[in-house]
C-alpha positions in Angstrom: 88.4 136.7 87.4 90.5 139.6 86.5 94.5 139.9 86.6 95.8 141.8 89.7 99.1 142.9 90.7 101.0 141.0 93.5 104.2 140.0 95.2 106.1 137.9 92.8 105.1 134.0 93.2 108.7 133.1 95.4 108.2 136.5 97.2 105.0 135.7 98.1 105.5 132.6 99.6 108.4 133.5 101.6 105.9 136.0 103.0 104.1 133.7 103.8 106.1 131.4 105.8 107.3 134.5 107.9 103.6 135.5 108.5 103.2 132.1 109.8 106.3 131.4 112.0 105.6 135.2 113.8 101.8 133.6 114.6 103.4 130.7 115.8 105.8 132.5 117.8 103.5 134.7 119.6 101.6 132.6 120.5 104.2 130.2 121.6 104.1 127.4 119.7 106.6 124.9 117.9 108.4 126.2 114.9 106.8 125.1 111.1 109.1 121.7 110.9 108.7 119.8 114.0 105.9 117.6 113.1 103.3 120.5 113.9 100.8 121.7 111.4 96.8 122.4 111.0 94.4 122.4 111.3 93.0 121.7 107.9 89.3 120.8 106.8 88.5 116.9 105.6 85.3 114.9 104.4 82.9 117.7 105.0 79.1 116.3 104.7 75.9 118.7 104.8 76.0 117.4 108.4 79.4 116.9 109.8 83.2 117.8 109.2 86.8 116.2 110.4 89.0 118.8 111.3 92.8 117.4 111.7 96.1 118.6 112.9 99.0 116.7 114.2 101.5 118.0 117.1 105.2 116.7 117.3 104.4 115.6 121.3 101.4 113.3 121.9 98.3 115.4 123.4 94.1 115.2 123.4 92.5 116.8 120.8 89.7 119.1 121.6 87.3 121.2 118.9 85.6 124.3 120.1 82.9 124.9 117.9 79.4 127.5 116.8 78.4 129.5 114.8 80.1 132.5 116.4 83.7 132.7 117.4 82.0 132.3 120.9 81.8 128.6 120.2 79.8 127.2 122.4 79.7 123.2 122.1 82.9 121.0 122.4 84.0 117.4 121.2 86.9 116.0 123.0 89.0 113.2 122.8 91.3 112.0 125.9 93.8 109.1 124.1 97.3 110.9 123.1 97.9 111.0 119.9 100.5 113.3 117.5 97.7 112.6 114.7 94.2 114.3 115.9 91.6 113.8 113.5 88.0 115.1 115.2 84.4 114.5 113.9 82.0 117.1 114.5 78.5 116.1 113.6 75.1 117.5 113.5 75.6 120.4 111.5 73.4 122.6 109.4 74.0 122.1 106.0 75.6 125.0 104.1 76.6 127.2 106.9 79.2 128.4 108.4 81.1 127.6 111.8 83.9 128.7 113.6 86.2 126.2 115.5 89.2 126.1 117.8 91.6 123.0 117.9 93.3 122.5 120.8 95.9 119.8 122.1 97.0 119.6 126.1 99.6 117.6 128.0 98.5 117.3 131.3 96.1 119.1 131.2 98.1 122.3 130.0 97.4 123.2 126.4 100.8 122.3 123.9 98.7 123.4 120.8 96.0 125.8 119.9 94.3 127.4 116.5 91.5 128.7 115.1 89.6 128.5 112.1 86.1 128.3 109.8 84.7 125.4 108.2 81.7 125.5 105.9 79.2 122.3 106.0 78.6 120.7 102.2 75.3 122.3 100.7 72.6 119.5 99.4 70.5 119.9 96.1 70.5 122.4 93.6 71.8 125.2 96.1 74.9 127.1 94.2 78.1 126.2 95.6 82.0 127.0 94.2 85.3 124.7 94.0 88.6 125.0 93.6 91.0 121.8 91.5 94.5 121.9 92.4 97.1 120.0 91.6 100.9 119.5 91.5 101.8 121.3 94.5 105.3 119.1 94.7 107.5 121.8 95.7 105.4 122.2 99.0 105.7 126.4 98.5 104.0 126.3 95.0 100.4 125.7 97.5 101.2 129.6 98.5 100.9 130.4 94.4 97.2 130.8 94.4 96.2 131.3 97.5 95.3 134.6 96.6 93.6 133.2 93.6 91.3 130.5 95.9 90.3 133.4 98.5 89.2 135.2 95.6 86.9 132.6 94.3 85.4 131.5 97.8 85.3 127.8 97.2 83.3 125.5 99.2 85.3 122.5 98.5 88.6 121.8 97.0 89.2 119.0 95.2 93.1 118.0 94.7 94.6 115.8 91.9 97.1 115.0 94.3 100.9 115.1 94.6 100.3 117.6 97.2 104.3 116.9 98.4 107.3 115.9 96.5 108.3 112.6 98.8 104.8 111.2 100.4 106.4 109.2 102.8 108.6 112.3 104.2 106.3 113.9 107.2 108.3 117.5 106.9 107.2 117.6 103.3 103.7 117.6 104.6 104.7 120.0 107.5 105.8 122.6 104.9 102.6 122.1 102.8 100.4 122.5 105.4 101.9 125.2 107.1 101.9 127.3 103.8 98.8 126.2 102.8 97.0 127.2 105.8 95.6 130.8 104.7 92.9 128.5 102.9 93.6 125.0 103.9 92.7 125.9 107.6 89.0 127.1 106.2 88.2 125.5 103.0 87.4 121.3 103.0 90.2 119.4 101.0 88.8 116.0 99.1 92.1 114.6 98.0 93.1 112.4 95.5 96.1 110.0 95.3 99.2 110.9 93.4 102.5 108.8 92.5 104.5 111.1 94.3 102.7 110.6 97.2 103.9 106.9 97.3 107.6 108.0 97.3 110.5 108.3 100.2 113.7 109.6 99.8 116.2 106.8 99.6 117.1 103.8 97.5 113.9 102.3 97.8 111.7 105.1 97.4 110.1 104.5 94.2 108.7 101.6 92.2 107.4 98.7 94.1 108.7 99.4 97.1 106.3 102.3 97.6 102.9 103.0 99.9 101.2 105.5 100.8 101.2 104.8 104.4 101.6 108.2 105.2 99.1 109.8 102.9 96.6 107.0 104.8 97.8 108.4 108.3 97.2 112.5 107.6 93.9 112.2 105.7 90.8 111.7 106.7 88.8 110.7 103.5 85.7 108.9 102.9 86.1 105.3 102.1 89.4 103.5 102.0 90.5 107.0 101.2 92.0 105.6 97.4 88.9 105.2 96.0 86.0 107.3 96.9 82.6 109.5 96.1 81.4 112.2 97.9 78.2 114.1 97.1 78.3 117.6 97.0 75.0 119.7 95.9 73.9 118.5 92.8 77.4 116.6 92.0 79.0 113.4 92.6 83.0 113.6 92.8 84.8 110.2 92.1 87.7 110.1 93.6 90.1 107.4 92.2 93.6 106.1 92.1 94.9 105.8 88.9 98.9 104.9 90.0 98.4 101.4 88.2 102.1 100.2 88.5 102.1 100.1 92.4 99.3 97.7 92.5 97.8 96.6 89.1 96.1 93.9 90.0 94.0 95.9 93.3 93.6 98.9 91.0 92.5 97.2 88.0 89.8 95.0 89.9 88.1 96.1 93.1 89.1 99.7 92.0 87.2 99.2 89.1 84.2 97.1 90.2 83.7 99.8 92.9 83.8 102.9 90.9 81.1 100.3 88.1 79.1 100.0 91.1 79.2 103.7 92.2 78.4 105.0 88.9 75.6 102.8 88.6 73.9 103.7 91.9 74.3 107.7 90.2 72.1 106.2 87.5 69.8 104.5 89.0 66.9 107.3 89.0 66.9 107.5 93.0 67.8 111.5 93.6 70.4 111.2 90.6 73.2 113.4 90.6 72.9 116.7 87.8 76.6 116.1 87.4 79.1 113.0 87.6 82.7 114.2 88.1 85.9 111.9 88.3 89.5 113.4 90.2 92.3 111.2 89.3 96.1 111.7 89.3 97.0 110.4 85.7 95.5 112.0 82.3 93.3 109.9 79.9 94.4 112.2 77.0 97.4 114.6 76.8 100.2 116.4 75.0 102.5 115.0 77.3 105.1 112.9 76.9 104.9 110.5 74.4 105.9 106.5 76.8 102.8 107.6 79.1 100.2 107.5 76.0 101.7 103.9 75.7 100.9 103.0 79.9 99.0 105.3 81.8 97.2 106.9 79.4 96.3 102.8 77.8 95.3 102.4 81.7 92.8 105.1 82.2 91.4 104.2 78.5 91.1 100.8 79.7 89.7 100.7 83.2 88.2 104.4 83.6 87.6 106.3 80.6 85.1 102.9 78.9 82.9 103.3 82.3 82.9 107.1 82.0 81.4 107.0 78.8 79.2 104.2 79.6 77.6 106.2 82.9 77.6 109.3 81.3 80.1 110.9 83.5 80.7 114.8 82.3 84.3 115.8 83.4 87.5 114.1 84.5 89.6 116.3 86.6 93.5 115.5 86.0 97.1 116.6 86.5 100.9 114.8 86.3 101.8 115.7 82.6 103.1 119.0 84.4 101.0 121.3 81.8 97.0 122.9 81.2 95.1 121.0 78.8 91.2 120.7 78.0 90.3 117.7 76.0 86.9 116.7 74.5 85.4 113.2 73.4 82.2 113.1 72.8 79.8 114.5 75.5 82.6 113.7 78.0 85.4 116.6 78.7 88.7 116.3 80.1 90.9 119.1 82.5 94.4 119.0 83.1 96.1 121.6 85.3 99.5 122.0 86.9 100.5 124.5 90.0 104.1 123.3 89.9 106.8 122.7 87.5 105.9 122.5 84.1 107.1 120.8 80.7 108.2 123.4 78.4 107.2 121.0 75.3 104.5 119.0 73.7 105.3 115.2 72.9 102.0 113.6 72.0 99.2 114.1 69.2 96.2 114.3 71.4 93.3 114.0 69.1 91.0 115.2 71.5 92.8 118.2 72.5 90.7 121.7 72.1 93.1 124.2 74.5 96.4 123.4 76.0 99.3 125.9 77.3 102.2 125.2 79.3 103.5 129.2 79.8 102.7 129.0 83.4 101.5 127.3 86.8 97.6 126.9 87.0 94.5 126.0 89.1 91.1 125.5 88.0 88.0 127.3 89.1 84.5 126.0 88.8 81.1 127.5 89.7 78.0 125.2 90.0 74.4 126.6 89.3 71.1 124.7 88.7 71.8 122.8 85.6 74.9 124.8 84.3 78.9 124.1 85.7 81.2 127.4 84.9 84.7 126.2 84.4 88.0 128.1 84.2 91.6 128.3 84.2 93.5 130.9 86.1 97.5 131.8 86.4 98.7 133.1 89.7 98.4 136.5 88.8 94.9 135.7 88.8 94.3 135.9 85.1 91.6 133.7 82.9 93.4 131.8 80.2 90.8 129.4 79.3 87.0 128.9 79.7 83.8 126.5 79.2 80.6 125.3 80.5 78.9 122.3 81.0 75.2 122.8 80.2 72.9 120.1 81.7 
């Protein structure tokens, strides 16, 4: 990908925003922090798809769908809800739909908005993804959307603190709303984040958090913590790696699940070509120096051991708020930060081969036959850092 000029980051996202609100006042809906915000793409399958919006007044939910803009079939469901979360099955595999979401009161429609989803591809057919991570600021989602376009991913997959406060719906409103040039088209496997378990408030942090919120917008596979999906030749693990909310849960059934999930990849029955884990917390870093002592000890402990053993390829990570690529052994490790970032190192990390913290970045990976094409990219679109995985 090649550097291109572009509205400056904060200009851009204002832009943005104002796109968005004219849309939503032509076409007469609720302003951008009422509760209303979608649709975006979840748990996409070669077969199926959830789309998901929510609407600030209880209404159906309704998905117009085909593989024109003409639609053509229709899912409905009649309960009132402010959370619409609709599954769309038998689907072609690797293709394209288009879809309208739609929520009425009384039979009058309160809500309506188009889209495109794609459907997951199976085997060794090609496919692209986008990792992002440490939204936070809600507005930093608008840094790369130009970035993600570009690439055409079929998939994201997101190391999570999407928002600031998890437990604070107008966060969420903000991030979708901005998000929407890509999050409205592109399926979002998500992973869980600290922030996500946070409120404003006294209580907000420490053991007083959950991620009751997270739980209530998503529509992941599994307990949505702790899941795989199988994408073309690739298993993601998705996996919550905020030990200090529940260490005992995390360190246990976490754990004997992702054991028994990276077994069933080895067991010679359609194998995956490559095993790829998206967690929150780093395994090895430059960050600062108390996390190599606790989370870093963690994801030694209870991932990193199991990685190795299953031969996993890649860990996908954020939360030290810098880019990082780290190596040991066969198994590599990517860091990457789209929000605010640490302007110094504060660790050894023995493992490190590339870090940089002079800017917000995504990652960008291409998957074909036996080869995965990884790189880093700033939002003006420029390559910083590169590398393959050769199968």
């Amino acid at each position: 990908m090649t550097s291109r000029s572009r509205p400056a980051p904060r200009i851009a996202s204002i832009l943005t925003i104002l796109t968005l609100s004219i849309t939503r006042i032509a076409t007469g809906q609720a302003n951008t922090t009422d509760g209303t915000f979608g649709p975006y793409i979840q748990n996409a399958t070669p077969t199926g798809i959830v789309v998901c919006w929510r609407t600030g007044t209880a209404g159906t939910s309704e998905v117009e769908y085909g593989p024109t803009a003409a639609y053509g079939q229709t899912v409905s469901q009649l309960s009132t809800e402010k959370v619409h979360q609709v599954a769309i099955t038998g689907l072609s595999s690797n293709s394209t739909y288009h879809y309208r979401a739609t929520s009425r009161v009384s039979g009058q429609s309160i809500w309506s908005e188009t889209g495109t989803f794609r459907t997951a591809v199976v085997g060794d057919v090609p496919y692209r993804f986008a990792f992002l991570a440490e939204t936070h600021d809600r507005d930093e989602v608008a840094l790369f959307q130009e970035e993600i376009l570009g690439h055409g991913p079929d998939l994201i997959v997101n190391g999570s603190d999407h928002v600031d406060e998890g437990n604070e719906l107008s966060e969420w409103d903000e991030y979708y709303t901005i998000g929407q040039p890509f999050l409205r088209h592109v399926v979002d496997f998500p992973a869980v984040g600290n922030h996500l378990y946070m409120a404003s408030g006294l209580f907000g942090f420490g053991l007083f958090g959950h991620i009751d919120l997270y739980k209530d917008l998503a529509s992941a596979p599994g307990n949505e913590e702790w899941y795989s999906i199988r994408y073309g030749n690739t298993e993601f693990f998705f996996l919550n790696s905020n030990w200090y909310y529940e260490p005992w849960r995390l360190s246990t059934k976490q754990v004997a699940w992702l054991k028994g999930a990276l077994a069933k990849a080895n067991d010679g029955t359609d194998d995956p070509v490559f095993k790829v884990a998206i967690h929150h917390m780093p395994i090895w870093s430059s960050g600062p120096l108390h996390r190599e002592f606790l989370d870093r000890l963690w994801t030694r402990n209870f991932f990193l051991k199991n990685y190795k053993a299953y031969g996993l390829d890649l860990a996908l990570t954020s939360h030290d708020a810098h880019s990082e690529h780290s190596v040991d052994g066969s198994f590599q490790e990517l860091q990457t930060a789209c929000g605010k970032l640490r302007t110094e190192w504060r660790t050894k990390n023995p493992k490190s081969v590339w870090r940089y913290n002079g800017g917000r970045t995504i990652g960008l990976g291409a998957v074909t036959g036996r080869r995965m094409d990884l790189q880093v990219v700033d939002d003006q679109g420029q390559a910083l850092h590169t590398f393959s995985i050769q199968k």
